[in-house]
Structure formats: C-alpha cells, structure tokens
C-alpha positions, 0 to 999 in steps of 0.5 A, a space after each residue: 641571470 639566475 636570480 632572474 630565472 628564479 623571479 620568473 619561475 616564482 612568478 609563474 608559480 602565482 599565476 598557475 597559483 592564482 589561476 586555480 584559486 580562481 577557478 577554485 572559487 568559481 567552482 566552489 561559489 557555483 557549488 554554493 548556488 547550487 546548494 542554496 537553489 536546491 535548499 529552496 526547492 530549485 533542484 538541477 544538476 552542475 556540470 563539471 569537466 575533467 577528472 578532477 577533485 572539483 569534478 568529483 566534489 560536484 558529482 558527489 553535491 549532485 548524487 546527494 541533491 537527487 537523493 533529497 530531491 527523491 527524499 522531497 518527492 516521496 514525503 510529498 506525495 505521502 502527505 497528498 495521499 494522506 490528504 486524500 485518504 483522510 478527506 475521504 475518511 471523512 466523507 465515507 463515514 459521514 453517512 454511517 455516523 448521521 444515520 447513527 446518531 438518528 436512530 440513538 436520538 429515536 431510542 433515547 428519546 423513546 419515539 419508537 415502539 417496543 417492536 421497532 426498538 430492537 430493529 433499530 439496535 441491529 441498524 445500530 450496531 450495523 452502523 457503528 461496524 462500519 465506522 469500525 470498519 473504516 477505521 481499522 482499514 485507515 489504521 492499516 493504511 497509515 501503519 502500512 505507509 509508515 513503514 511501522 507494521 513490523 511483521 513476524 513470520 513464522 511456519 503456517 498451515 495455509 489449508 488450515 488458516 483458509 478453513 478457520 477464515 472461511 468458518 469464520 465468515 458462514 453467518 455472514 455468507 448465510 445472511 447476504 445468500 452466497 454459496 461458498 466452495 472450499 477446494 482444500 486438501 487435508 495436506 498441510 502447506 507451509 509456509 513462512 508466513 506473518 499470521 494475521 497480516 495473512 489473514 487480513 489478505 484475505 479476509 480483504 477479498 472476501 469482503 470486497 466479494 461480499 459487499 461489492 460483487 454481488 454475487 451467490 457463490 465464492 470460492 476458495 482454493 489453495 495448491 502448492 507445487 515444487 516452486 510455489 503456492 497458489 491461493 485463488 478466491 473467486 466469485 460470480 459476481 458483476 465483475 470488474 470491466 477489463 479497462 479498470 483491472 489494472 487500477 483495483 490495487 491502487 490506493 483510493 481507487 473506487 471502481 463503480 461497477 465493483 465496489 459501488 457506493 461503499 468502500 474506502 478504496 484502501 482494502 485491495 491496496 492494503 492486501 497487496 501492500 501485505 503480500 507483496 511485503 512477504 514475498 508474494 505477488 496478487 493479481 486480478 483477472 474478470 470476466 464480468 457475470 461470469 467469474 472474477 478471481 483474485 490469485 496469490 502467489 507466495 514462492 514455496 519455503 523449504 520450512 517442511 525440511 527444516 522441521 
C-alpha cells in the first residue's frame, strides 16, 4: 500500500514537473519570438500573468526592448535631421560658392578694370564669410547633437561680456544703419557661465537681428534680482507673426517674414540648445514693426559669496 502511495506521489510529481517545463518552454519560446521580432524592428510588449520568476523575466525583456526601441527612435531621427541639415547646407552655400567662383574667375582672368577690381575682392570676401559662416554654424550644430561640446563654466561678468560683444559688433551696425542701445550697469553680474558658448548665444541673436529683421535699432539689456538674471536683445524690426513664435527655435525652421532667403535655419536652435544646457531658458515674444525681444534667464549663482 505504501509503495503504491509513493508510485502515486512520484508520478504527481511529473506531472507538476512536467507541467512547469512545459509552461516554462512556452514562456521561454514566447521570450524567444519576441526577441527575434524586436531584432528586426517589430517592437511590442508580452504579457504575463502572475507574480512570478517568468512574470519578472518578461517584464525585464519588455523594459529592455523599450529602452532599444527609444535608443532606434532617437538615432533615426538624429540621421533624419542630419539628412536635412546637410541637404540644406548644400543648398544655402550654392549661391555663395557660384557667386564666388564668378567673380575669381573675372579677376584671374583680368576682365575687370582696375576700379572695379577692388569691388569685386570685397564681394569676395563677403561671399566667402558666408560659406564661413554656414560652416561654423554646422559644426556647432553636429557637436552640439553629438553630445561632443564639453562646456567649462567658470565665474563671468555678464555686463562686461555683453559691453565687449556689442563693441565688437559697431562696424557692422554702422555699415547696415542700426542704432544700438546698451542698458547696462557698471555692477558687475556673475555668473557661473561657459564663455564662449555665451557669447555664441548672443552673438546668434544679434546676428539673426541684423540679417534678417531689418531693423534701425537694437537693444541690449542685462538686470539681476535675488533669484535670477534676465538678459533682453530687442529690435524694431519686421518681427515675427504670432503663429510662427512657437517654431523660430526649432532646428531647420526658416521663417520667411523673419529670416528671409538667408539663414541655415540653425542659429536659434543652437542658442537655445546652449542656454538651455547651462541652466537657462530663452524665449521670444514679437510685435511685428514695433518691437521683437528675445529674453534669457539664467537663475543666479551664489559665486559673488563664494569669492
């Protein structure tokens, strides 16, 4: 009787066994396809019931497919936006380059006169600042996206950056007739800022300002309060319409009645893609023909104390 019992408990004991292996296998081969779907670009989710080791197997194979899924999704969309930057690169210094290699082609070949030649060195050199430019600005971009700009904060005086930028920028204020206002103190306003990645900021602004606004006047301000400091470039130019403010940052975007023809489309974006990654924010409100102002906030450090 007892061996008969313990035939019988052994025999239970396979099923039970043999049960779990099998629902074991099915979990395992379900693991298995979903791995293999998710290799090939299939990504979905498994369900599982219970508590379980199997349940937190799957549940561990679903956090880690998403995290790849996401992974995909952003080097998708990075090579797109490469696509696009570059098939625009291509196109924006088109027209420089043609008009370069005209007038070069006129001075090596001596079909100008002796008044006209010195014209034709400035056109030059003006052409060839563009393509300059446009390939400063896509280098910024590409570092920037690559997470390869590495930035070294350190204590600034942002009245003084903003008085050597705007001296910087006079000859070219007076040659294009604009007015410019500095509203600056004589108190220094520190902060723990990356130098030049600053100065691209708003050397970015007063140069979308001056290409694209067509305007007589800028100003520049800077004021700081307990919490924060507040850095304002305004113009009074055509301005940007209400339905576009929300889109002048974002990479590419060209907006006709602000930028015109010229411009990568990259300036703006790279300026907020730098304030943003030292812990300030930037924004833009217009009121076209009247006033456009683009403000940056960088909360306030306690670096003043500290010195």
């Amino acid at each position: 009787m007892i061996e008969w019992i313990i035939i019988a408990i052994l025999a239970a004991i396979n099923i039970v066994v043999a049960l779990l292996l099998i629902r074991d296998y099915k979990i395992f081969r379900d693991i298995y396809r979903h791995l293999e779907h998710s290799r090939k670009g299939n990504f979905r989710k498994m369900y599982a019931k219970g508590k379980g080791m199997p349940s937190k197997i799957i549940f561990s194979v679903n956090g880690l497919t998403e995290h790849y899924r996401e992974e995909i999704e952003d080097y998708r969309k990075t090579a797109e936006s490469g696509d696009e930057i570059l098939t625009g690169f291509s196109h924006d210094v088109r027209t420089p380059i043609t008009s370069l290699t005209g007038y070069l082609d006129a001075l090596s070949e001596d079909r100008v006169s002796e008044s006209e030649r010195k014209e034709y060195l400035e056109v030059c050199k003006r052409k060839a600042n563009e393509i300059k430019a446009y390939v400063d600005l896509l280098f910024d971009w590409f570092k920037i996206n690559s997470k390869e700009l590495v930035l070294s904060p350190r204590s600034v005086d942002v009245n003084e950056l903003l008085r050597q930028i705007i001296i910087e920028w006079i000859p070219v204020f007076q040659k294009a007739n604009i007015t410019p206002f500095a509203e600056l103190t004589d108190e220094s306003y520190l902060l723990n800022l990356d130098e030049s990645a600053f100065r691209r900021v708003v050397n970015n602004l007063i140069k979308n300002s001056v290409e694209h606004a067509n305007c007589s006047k800028i100003s520049i301000s800077a004021i700081q309060n307990e919490t924060q400091t507040v850095i304002t470039l305004s113009d009074n130019g055509e301005g940007i319409p209400a339905q576009k403010l929300t889109r002048v940052f974002d990479r590419l975007y060209k907006c006709d009645d602000f930028r015109g023809d010229k411009g990568s489309g990259l300036g703006l974006a790279i300026a907020r893609e730098l304030v943003t990654r030292q812990g300030g924010n930037i924004c833009v409100d217009s009121e076209p023909h009247v006033k456009t102002t683009f403000t940056i906030n960088f909360p306030r450090t306690s670096i003043a104390d500290k010195m």
